[in-house]
C-alpha positions as CSV (number, residue, x, y, z in Angstrom):
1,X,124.7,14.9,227.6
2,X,125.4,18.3,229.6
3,X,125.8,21.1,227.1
4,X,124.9,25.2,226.7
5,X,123.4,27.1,224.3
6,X,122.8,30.4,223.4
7,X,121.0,31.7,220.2
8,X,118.3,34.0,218.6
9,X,115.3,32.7,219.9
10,X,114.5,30.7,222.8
11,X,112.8,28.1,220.5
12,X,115.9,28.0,218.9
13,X,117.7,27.5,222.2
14,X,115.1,24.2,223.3
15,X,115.5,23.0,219.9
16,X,119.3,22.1,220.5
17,X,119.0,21.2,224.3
18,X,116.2,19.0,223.2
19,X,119.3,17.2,221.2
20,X,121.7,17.3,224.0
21,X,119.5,16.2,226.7
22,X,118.6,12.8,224.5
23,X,122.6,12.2,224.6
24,X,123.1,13.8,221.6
25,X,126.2,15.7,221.0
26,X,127.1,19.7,219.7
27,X,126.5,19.1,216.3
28,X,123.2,17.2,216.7
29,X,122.4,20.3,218.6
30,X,123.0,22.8,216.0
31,X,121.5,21.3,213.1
32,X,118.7,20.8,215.1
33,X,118.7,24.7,216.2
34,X,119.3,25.4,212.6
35,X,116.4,23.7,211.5
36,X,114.5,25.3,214.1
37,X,115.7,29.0,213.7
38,X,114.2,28.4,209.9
39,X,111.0,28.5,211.4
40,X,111.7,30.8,214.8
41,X,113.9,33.4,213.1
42,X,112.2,33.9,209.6
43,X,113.2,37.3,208.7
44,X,116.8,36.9,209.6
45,X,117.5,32.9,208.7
46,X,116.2,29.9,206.3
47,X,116.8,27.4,204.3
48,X,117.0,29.1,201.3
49,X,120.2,31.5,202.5
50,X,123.8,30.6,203.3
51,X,126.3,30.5,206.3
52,X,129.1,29.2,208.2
53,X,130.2,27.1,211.0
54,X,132.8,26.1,213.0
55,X,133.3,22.8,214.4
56,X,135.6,21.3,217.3
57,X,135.4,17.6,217.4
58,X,137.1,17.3,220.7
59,X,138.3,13.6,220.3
60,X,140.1,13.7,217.4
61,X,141.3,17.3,218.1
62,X,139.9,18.5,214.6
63,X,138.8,22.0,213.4
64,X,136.3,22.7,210.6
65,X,135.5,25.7,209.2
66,X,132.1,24.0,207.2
67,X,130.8,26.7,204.4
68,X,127.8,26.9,202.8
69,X,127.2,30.5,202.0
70,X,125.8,31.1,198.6
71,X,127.6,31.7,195.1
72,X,126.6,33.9,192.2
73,X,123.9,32.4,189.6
74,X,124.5,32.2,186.2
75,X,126.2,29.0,185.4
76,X,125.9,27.5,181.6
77,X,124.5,31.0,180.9
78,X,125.9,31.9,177.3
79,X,125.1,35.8,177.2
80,X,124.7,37.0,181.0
81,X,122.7,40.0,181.2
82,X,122.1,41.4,184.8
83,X,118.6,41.2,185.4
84,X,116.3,43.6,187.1
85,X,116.1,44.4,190.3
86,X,113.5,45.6,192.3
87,X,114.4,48.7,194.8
88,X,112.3,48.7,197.9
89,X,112.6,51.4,200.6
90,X,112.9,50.3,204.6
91,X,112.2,52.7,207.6
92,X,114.3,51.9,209.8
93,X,114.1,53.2,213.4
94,X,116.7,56.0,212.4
95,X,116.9,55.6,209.0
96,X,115.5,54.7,204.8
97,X,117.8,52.8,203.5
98,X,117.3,51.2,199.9
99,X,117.5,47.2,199.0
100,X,117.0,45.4,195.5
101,X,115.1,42.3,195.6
102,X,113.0,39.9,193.4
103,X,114.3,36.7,191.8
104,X,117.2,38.7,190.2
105,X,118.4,39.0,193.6
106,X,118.4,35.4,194.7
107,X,122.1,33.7,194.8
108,X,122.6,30.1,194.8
109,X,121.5,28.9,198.2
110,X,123.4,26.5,200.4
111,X,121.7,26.8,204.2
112,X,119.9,23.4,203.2
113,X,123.1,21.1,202.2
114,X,125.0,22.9,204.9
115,X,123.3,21.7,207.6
116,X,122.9,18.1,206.0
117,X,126.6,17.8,205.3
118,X,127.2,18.7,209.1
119,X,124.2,15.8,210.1
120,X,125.9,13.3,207.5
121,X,129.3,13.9,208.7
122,X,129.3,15.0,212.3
123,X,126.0,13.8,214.1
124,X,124.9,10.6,216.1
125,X,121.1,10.6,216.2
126,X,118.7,10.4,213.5
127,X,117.2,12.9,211.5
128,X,113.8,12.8,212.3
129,X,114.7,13.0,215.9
130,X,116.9,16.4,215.4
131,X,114.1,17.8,213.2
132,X,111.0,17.1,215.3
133,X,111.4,20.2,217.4
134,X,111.7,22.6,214.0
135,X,108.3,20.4,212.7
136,X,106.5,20.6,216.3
137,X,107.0,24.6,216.0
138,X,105.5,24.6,212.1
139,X,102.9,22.8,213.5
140,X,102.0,24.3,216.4
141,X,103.4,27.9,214.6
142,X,105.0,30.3,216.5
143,X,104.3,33.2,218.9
144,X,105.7,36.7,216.9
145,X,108.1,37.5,219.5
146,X,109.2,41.8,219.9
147,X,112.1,41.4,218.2
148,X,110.5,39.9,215.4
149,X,107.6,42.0,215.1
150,X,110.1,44.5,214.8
151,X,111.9,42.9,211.7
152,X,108.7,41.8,210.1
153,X,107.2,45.2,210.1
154,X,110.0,47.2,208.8
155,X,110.5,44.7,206.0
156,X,107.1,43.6,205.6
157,X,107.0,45.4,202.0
158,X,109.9,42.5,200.7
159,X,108.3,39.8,203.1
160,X,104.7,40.3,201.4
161,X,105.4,40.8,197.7
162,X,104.4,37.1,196.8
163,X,100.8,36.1,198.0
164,X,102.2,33.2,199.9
165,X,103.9,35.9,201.8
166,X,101.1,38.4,202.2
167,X,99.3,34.8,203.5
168,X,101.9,33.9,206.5
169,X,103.9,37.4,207.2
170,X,100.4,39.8,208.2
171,X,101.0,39.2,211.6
172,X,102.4,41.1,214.6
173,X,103.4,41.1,218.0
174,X,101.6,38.3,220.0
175,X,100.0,36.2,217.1
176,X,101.4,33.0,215.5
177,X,103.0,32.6,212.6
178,X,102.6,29.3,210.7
179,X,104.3,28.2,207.2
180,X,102.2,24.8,206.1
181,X,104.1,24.6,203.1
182,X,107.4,24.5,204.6
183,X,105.9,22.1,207.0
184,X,104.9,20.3,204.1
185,X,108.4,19.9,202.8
186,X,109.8,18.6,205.8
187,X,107.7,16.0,206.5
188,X,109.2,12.4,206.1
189,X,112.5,13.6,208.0
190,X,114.1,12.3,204.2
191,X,117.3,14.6,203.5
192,X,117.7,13.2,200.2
193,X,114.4,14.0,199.3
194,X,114.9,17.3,200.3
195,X,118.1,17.7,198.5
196,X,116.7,16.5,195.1
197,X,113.7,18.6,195.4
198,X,116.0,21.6,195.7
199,X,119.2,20.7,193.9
200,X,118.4,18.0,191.5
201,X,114.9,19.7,190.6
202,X,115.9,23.4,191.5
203,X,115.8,24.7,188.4
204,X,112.2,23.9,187.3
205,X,110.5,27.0,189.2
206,X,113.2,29.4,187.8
207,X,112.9,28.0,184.2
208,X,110.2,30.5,183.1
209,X,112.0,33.7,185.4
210,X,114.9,32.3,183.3
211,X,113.6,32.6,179.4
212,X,112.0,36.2,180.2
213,X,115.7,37.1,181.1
214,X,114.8,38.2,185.1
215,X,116.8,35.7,186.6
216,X,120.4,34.2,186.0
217,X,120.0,30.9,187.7
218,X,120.2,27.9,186.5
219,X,120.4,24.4,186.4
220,X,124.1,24.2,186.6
221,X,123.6,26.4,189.6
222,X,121.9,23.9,191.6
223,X,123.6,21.0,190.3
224,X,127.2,22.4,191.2
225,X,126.3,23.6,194.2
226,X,129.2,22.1,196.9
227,X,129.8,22.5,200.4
228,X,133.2,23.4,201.5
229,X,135.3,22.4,204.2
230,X,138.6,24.7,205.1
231,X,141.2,25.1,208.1
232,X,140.0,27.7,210.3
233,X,142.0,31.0,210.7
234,X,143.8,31.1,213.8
235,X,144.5,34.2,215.7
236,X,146.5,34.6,218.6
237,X,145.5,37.0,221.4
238,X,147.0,37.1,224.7
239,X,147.2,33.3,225.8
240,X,144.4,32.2,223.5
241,X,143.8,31.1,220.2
242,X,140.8,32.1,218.1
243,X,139.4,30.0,215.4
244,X,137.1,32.0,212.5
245,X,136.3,32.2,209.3
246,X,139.5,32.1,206.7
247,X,139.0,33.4,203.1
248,X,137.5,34.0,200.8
249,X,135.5,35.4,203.2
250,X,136.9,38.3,205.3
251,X,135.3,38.6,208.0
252,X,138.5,36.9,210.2
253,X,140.7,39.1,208.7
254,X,139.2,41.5,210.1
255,X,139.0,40.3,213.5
256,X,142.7,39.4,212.9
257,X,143.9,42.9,212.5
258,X,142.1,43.8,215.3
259,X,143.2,41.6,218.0
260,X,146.5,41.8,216.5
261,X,146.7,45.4,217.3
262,X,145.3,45.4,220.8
263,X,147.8,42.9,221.6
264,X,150.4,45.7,222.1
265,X,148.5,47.2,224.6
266,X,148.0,46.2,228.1
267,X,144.1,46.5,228.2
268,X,143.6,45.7,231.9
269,X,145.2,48.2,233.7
270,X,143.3,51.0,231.9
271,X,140.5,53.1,232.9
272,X,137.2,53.0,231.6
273,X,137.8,56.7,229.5
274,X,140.9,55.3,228.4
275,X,139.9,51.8,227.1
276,X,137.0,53.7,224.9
277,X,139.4,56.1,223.5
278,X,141.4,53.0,222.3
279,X,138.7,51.3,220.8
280,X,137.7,54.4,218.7
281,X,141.2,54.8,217.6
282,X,141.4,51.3,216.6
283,X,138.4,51.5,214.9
284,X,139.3,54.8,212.6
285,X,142.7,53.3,211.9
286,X,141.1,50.1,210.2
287,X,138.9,52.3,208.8
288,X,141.7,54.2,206.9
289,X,143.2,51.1,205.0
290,X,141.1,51.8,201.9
291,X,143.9,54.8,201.8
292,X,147.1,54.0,200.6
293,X,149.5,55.9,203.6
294,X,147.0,55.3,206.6
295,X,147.5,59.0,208.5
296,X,148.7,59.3,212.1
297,X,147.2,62.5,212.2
298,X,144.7,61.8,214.5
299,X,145.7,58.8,216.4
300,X,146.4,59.1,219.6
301,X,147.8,55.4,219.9
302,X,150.5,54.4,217.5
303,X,149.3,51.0,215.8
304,X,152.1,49.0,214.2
305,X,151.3,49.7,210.6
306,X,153.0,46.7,209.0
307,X,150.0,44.8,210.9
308,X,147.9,47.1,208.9
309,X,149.6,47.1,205.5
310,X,149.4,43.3,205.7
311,X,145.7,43.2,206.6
312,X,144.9,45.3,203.2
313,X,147.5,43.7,201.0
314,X,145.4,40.4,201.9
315,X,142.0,42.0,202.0
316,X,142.6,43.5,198.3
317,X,143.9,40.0,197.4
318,X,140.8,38.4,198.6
319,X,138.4,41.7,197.0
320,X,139.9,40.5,193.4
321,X,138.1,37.4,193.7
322,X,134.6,38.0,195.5
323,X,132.1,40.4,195.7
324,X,130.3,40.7,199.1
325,X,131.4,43.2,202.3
326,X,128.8,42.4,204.4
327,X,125.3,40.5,205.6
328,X,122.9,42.6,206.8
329,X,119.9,39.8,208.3
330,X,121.8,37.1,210.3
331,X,121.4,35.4,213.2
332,X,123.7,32.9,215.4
333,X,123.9,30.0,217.5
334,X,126.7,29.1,220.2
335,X,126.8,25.0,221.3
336,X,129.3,23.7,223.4
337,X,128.8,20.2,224.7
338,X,130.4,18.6,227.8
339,X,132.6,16.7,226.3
340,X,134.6,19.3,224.5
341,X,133.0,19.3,221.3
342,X,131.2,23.1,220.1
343,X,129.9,24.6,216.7
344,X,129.1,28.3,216.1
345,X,127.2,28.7,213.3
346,X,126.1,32.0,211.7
347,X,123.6,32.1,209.0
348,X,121.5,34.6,206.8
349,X,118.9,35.5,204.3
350,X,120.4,38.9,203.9
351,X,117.1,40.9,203.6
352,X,115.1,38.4,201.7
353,X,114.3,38.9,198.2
354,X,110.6,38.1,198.5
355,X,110.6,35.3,196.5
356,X,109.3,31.6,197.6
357,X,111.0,28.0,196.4
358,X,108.1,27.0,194.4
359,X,105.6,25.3,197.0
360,X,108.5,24.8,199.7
361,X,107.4,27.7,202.2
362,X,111.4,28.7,201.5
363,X,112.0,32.3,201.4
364,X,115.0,33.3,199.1
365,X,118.0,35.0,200.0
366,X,118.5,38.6,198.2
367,X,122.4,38.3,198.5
368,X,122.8,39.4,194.9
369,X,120.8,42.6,195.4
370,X,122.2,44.1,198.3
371,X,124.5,47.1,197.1
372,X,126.9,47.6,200.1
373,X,127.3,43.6,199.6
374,X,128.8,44.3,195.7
375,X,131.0,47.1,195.9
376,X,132.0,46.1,192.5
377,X,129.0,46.5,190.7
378,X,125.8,44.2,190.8
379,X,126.8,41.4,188.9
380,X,130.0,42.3,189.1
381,X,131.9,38.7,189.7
382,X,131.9,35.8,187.2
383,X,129.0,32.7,187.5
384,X,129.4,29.6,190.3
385,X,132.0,32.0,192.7
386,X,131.6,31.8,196.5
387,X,130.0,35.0,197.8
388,X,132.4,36.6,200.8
389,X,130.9,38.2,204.0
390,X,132.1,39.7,207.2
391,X,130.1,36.2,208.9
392,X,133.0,35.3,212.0
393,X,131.9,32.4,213.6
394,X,134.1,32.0,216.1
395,X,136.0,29.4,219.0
396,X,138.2,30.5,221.3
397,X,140.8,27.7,222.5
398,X,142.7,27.9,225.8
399,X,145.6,25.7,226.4
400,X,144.5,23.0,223.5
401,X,140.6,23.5,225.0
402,X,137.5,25.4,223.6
403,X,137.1,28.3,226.3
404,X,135.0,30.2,224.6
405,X,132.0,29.9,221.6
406,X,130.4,33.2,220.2
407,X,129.8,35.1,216.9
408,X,127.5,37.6,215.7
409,X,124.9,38.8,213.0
410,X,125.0,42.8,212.5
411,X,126.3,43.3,208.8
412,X,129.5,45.6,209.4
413,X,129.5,46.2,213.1
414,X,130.4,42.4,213.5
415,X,134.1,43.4,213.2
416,X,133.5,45.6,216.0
417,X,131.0,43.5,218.4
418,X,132.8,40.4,218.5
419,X,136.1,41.8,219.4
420,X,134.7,44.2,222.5
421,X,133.3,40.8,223.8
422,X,136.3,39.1,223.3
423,X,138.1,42.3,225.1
424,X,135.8,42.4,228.0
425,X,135.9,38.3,228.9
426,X,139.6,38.0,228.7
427,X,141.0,41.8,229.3
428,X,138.6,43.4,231.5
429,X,137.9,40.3,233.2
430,X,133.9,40.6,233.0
431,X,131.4,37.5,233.8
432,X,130.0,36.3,230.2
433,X,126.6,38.3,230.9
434,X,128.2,41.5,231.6
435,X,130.7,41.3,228.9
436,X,128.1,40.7,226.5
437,X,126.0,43.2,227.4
438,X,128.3,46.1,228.0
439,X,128.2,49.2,226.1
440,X,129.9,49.1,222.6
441,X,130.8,51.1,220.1
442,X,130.9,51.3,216.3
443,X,132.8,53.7,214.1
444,X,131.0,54.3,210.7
445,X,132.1,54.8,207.1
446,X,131.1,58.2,207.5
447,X,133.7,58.9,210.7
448,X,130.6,58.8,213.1
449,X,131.0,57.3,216.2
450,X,128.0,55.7,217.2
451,X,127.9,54.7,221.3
452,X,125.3,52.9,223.3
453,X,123.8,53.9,226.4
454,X,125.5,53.0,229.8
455,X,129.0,55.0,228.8
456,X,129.6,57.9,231.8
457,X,129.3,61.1,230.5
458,X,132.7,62.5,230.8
459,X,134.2,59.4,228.6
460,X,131.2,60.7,226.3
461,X,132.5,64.3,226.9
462,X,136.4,62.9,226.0
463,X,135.3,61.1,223.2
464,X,133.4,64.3,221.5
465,X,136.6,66.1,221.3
466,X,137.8,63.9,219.0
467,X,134.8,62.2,217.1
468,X,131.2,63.2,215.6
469,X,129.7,61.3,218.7
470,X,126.3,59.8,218.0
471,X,124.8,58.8,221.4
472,X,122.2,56.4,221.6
473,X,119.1,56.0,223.8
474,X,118.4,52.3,223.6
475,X,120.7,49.2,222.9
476,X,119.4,48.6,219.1
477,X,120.2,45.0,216.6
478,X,122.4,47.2,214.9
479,X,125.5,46.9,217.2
480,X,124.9,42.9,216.7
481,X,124.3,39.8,218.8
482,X,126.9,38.0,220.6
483,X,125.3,34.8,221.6
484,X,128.0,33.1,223.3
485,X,129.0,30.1,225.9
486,X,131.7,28.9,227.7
487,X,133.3,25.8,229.0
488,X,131.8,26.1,232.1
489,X,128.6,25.8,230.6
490,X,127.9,29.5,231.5
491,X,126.7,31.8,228.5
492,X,124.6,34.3,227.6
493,X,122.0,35.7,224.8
494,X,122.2,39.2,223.5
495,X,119.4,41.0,224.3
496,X,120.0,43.0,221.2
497,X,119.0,40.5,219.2
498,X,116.8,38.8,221.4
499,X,119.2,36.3,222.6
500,X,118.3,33.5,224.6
501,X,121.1,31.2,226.8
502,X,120.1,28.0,228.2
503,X,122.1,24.8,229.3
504,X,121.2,21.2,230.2
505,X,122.4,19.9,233.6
């Protein structure tokens, strides 16, 4: 079968043309590609984390928002206590910023049954076929890309706090990385296996974390564990329809108010200086929903504001209920198959928490120790909830047909990446590469307008007038990853993120 892909890694990319170019169809793809980016993408992605996808099944017209992001611990627990965390420092390139991990930080996982329930209910070929690429790569281990050298040195002090990690993560650029143990688990291609060792049997290696009171998971935990299926939220823009993530999650809201906005505004016929000056203005007056009378002060483009009000009545709705705001280590992939069917899944392990599945080779997510992911409070939402994120896996549908596949990793700038992509394919009129890759920007929670290289100076100049401008000198992961493809089988990999597009003819 013809298909495109575009993802993380370009051993993630192979993995799902592998599938495609055996006949198999989108979702073989991507559960093979999410196998594989277990192995290729291990500071950003496993098994042991959460995630969503979104599904077209062209022939029967269906669309399938699949999650399986993670839910707080703690179920059966009679006195919850929160339990320690450990605070560990990371140098970024600009900045230290601070993350809890250890086992109090591990929420349930779900990466594992997600991608089985999308193999059980939406794939044709067998699963030792669409895991053999992710076991050839742990067998053959894998070369320690740039990008990855990057994430493994800055968090190296959370990836090598177990001595199974100190064993696998002291590599860098150029060497290979291998991970027996997780090799180990996947041999025998037996889902069910895998799903009692995990699920059923979950428990055991938290057991004694459990009695000394430093973790709140439990057997229940694992037991009750449940994939979801919902309706996808649609959003219309222009003479498209986009498909992302509904609540409880909010990333699609998000996205919602934004497009919603810019759809009163004739974004083609303006200059560059002009279009810039919108986004920015967009961007501060999202920002000032946490107020209760958003201020026109400094606007300079009148947004309707009962778009607004309704965008953070819903958001404070869904803030009643979960915890999360954000995930900082994700990653994506973008399949689209020739016969109209396409996934986007994003997934994460948010920064890790350090912490292996027993003798799985699993690294744990740290989703329960991440502070700007609980503005509530660590601990702060009841036992066996669903964890909300700002994860928009997204479809874009012309005329009843996918156009478009895309999403992003990049913690709070995904609400800004995605939508300048978006902007520049259907508004500006940009091939896929160059509307990836254009120059973005991201208004902060502090009002700082950080801008990528590539803008003209004088826009720069205009834009200083109004904003704290912080220019950068390199495109950096932090304005995200767009991996996306569309229906012509065109696509592209963000080089941010070390993207990769490929496409079987």
């Amino acid at each position: 079968m013809k298909g495109a892909v575009a993802s993380g890694h370009p051993l993630t990319s192979d993995a799902a043309c592998e599938m495609l170019s055996k006949g198999g169809n989108a979702f073989d793809a991507v559960v093979a590609a999410g196998f594989a980016s277990a192995v290729t993408e291990p500071t950003l992605t496993g098994l042991g984390g959460g995630g969503f996808m979104v599904c077209h099944k062209h022939k029967t017209r269906q669309d399938i928002v699949i999650d399986f992001f993670v839910n707080t611990p703690g179920v059966g627990c009679r006195n919850i206590t929160p339990p320690q965390l450990i605070p560990v420092d990371i140098r970024f390139r600009s900045t230290i910023q601070r993350f809890y991990t250890g086992i109090g930080s591990v929420a349930v996982p779900g990466t594992l049954r997600g991608l089985i329930h999308c193999y059980k209910n939406f794939c044709t070929m067998d699963i030792g076929d669409i895991i053999r690429p992710a076991l050839e790569y742990l067998e053959k281990g894998v070369e320690v890309t740039e990008t990855m050298a990057y994430l493994l040195n800055i968090l190296r002090p959370i990836l090598t706090s177990e001595a199974y990690g100190r064993e696998i993560f002291n590599v860098g650029k150029g060497d290979i990385l291998y991970n027996p143990l997780l090799r180990e688990f996947l041999n025998g291609s037996n889902p069910e296996q895998w799903l009692r060792r995990l699920y059923r049997f979950g428990h055991q290696p938290f057991l004694e974390h459990m009695n000394r009171g430093e973790c709140l998971l439990t057997e229940n935990d694992f037991r009750k564990y449940r994939v979801i299926e919902r309706r996808p939220l649609i959003i219309r823009y222009r003479d498209y329809e986009i498909m992302t993530n509904p609540p409880p999650s909010f990333g699609g809201i998000l996205l919602k108010l934004s497009l919603s906005l810019l759809n009163e505004y004739e974004i083609s016929g303006m200059s560059d200086e002009e279009y810039r000056h919108l986004l920015a203005s967009l961007m501060e007056s999202t920002l000032e929903m946490k107020k209760d009378s958003p201020s026109d002060e400094k606007e300079r483009f009148p947004f309707n504001r009962d778009i607004i009000m309704s965008a953070k009545r819903e958001l404070d709705r869904i803030f009643r209920g979960v915890s999360s705001i954000s995930t900082r280590g994700t990653t994506h992939i973008s399949i689209l198959d020739s016969d109209g069917n396409a996934a986007s899944m994003t997934a994460s392990n948010g920064s890790n928490s350090g912490c292996f599945f027993g003798d799985t080779g699993i690294m744990l997510n740290n989703m329960m120790g991440e502070d700007d992911l609980h503005p509530c409070g660590f601990y702060s939402l009841s036992p066996g909830r669903r964890v909300s994120s700002m994860m928009s896996p997204s479809l874009i549908r012309e005329n009843g047909n996918i156009f478009g596949v895309m999403g992003s990793g990049g913690s709070k700038r995904i609400r800004t990446a995605i939508p300048q992509v978006i902007i520049n394919l259907l508004d500006r009129g940009m091939d896929v590469r160059d509307a990836v890759e254009a120059p973005r920007l991201h208004l902060d929670e502090a009002g700082i307008l950080q801008v990528e290289p590539g803008i003209d100076k004088d826009t720069i100049d205009s834009l200083n007038e109004h904003y704290d401008v912080n220019q950068w000198q390199y495109k950096d992961m932090y304005f995200g990853g767009v991996h996306t493809v569309l229906n012509d089988l065109t696509g592209h990999g963000d080089s941010r993120r070390g993207g990769c597009f490929m496409k079987v003819h």
